[in-house]
C-alpha positions in Angstrom: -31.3 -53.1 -38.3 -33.9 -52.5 -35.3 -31.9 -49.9 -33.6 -31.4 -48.0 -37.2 -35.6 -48.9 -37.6 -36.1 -47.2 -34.6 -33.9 -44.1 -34.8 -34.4 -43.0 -38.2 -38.1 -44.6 -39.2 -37.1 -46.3 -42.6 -35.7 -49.8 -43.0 -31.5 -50.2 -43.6 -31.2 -51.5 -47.3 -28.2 -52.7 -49.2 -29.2 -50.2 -52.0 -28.3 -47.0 -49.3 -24.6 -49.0 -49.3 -24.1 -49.3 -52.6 -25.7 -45.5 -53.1 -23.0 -44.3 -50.9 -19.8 -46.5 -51.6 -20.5 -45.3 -55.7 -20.8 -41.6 -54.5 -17.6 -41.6 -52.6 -16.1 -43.6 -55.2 -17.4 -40.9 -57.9 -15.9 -37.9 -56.0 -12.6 -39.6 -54.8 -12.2 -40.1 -58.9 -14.0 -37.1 -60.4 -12.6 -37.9 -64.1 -15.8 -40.9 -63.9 -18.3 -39.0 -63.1 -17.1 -35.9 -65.5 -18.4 -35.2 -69.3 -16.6 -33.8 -72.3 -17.7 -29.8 -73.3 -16.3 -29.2 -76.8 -12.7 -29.2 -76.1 -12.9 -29.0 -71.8 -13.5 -31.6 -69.6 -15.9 -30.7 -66.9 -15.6 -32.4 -63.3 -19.0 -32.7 -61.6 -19.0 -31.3 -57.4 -21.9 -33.4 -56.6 -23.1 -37.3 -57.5 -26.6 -38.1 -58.7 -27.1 -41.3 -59.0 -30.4 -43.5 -60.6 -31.8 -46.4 -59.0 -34.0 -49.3 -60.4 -37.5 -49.4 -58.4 -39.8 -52.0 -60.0 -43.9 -50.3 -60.6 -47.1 -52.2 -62.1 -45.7 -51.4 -65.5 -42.1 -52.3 -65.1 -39.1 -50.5 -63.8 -38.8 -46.9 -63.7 -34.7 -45.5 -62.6 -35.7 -42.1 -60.6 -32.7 -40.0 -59.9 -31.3 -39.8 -56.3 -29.9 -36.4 -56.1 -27.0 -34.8 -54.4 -26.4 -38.1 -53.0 -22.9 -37.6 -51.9 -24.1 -35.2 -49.2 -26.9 -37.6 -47.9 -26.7 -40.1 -45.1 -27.5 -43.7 -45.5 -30.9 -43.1 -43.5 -31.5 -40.0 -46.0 -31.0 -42.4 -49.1 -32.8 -45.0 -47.3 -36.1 -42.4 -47.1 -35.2 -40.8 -50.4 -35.4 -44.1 -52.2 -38.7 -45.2 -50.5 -40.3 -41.7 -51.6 -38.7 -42.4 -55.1 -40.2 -45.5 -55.0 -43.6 -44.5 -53.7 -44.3 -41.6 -56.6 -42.8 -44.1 -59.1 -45.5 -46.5 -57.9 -48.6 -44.2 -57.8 -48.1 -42.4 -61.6 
């Protein structure tokens, strides 16, 4: 966790494991993370995923996008921005 502290500049969380594990779970089986259009189903190339963050006036789910592409220090910063905006409006 120090080494990763140190390297990156954000904290290792269990939330940038469970953020990534989901995402490659997602695109390994695209038929979860797809939607029905009329009479087509539509298969997603990407993974956005929400994730809770608890403000002043309860919880508030901002959207992580793209996260599929991301690395767990990117998810780890991305989250603590999330959280931060969440926190401040």
């Amino acid at each position: 966790k120090d080494l990763f502290l140190d390297t990156h500049g954000v904290k290792l969380g269990f939330m940038s494991g469970f953020v990534k594990a989901s995402a490659q779970a997602l695109m390994k089986h695209r038929n979860v993370n797809g939607y029905i259009d009329g009479d087509e189903i539509v298969y997603k190339d990407y993974v956005d995923i929400n994730v809770a963050v608890a403000t002043p006036k309860g919880l508030v789910t901002p959207v992580i996008r793209d996260c599929d592409k991301m690395s767990f220090a990117d998810i780890e910063q991305e989250i603590g921005t999330l959280a931060d905006k969440a926190r401040k409006n």
